[in-house]
LOZA-664081 format. One record per residue (C-alpha): x, y, z; chain; residue number from 1. Coordinates in steps of 0.25 Angstrom, whole numbers. Example, Ala and Ser with C-alpha at 12.3 -4.5 7.8 and 13.67 -1.06 7.14 Angstrom:
<rs>
R     c1     c2     c3  chain    n
R     49    -18     31      A    1
R     55     -4     29      A    2
</rs>
This chain:
<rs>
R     c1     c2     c3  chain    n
R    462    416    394      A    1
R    452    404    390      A    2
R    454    389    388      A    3
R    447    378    383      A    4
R    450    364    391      A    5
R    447    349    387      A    6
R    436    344    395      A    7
R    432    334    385      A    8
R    441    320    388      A    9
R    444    309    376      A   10
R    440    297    386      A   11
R    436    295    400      A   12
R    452    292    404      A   13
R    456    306    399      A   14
R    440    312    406      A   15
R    445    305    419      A   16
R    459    312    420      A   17
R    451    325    417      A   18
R    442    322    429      A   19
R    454    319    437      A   20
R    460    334    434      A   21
R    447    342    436      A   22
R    440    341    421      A   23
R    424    342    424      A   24
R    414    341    415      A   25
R    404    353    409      A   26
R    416    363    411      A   27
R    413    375    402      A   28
R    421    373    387      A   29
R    430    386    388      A   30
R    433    393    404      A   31
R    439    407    403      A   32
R    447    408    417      A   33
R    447    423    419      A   34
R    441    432    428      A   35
R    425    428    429      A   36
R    431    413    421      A   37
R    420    411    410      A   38
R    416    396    407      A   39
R    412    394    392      A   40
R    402    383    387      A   41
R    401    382    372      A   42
R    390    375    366      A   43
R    387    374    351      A   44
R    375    381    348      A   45
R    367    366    350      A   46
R    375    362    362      A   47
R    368    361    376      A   48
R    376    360    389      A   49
R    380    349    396      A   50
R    373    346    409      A   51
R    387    345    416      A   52
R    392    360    408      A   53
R    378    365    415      A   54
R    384    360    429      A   55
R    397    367    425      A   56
R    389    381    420      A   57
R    380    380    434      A   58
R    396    379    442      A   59
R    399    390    435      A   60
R    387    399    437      A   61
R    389    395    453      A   62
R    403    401    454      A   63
R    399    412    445      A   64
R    408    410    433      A   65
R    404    412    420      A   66
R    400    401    411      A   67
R    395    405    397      A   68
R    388    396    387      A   69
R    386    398    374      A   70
R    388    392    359      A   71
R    387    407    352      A   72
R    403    413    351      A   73
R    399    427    350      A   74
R    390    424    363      A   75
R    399    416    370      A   76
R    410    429    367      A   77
R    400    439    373      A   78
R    397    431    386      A   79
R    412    431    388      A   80
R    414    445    385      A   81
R    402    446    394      A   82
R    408    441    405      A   83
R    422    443    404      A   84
R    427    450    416      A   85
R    442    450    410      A   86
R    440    460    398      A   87
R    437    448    386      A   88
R    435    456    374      A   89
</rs>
């Protein structure tokens, strides 16, 4: 099981209301909630992370979760295999 989630609001009235229900910014693109969750940051291969996504990655690193970044599919696929601990193949 994955999902993606809208973090991204049309105007500041709909950004407030995500606030207000626990939206933060920085939050990786993809979070798969399994055993050992893995937080996915896709980036094109010229995108740079965002100082709040580097906040967010250091969060994760302090609660040892797993947070991969990459912009390379086949890359991105092997770190997950990597550290799947729920048989992803």
């Amino acid at each position: 099981m994955f999902f993606a989630y809208f973090n991204n609001p049309r105007n500041h009235i709909q950004g407030a209301n995500n606030k207000l229900m626990g939206v933060r910014s920085g939050v990786s693109d993809i979070i798969i909630p399994a055993p050992g969750s893995i937080f996915l940051e896709l980036k094109s291969p010229t995108g740079r992370q965002q100082p709040n996504q580097k906040n967010f990655e250091a969060e994760c690193l302090q609660y040892r979760m797993i947070y991969i970044l990459g912009s390379d599919y086949d890359q991105i696929r092997e770190d997950v295999k990597i550290n799947c601990k729920w048989g992803y193949e």
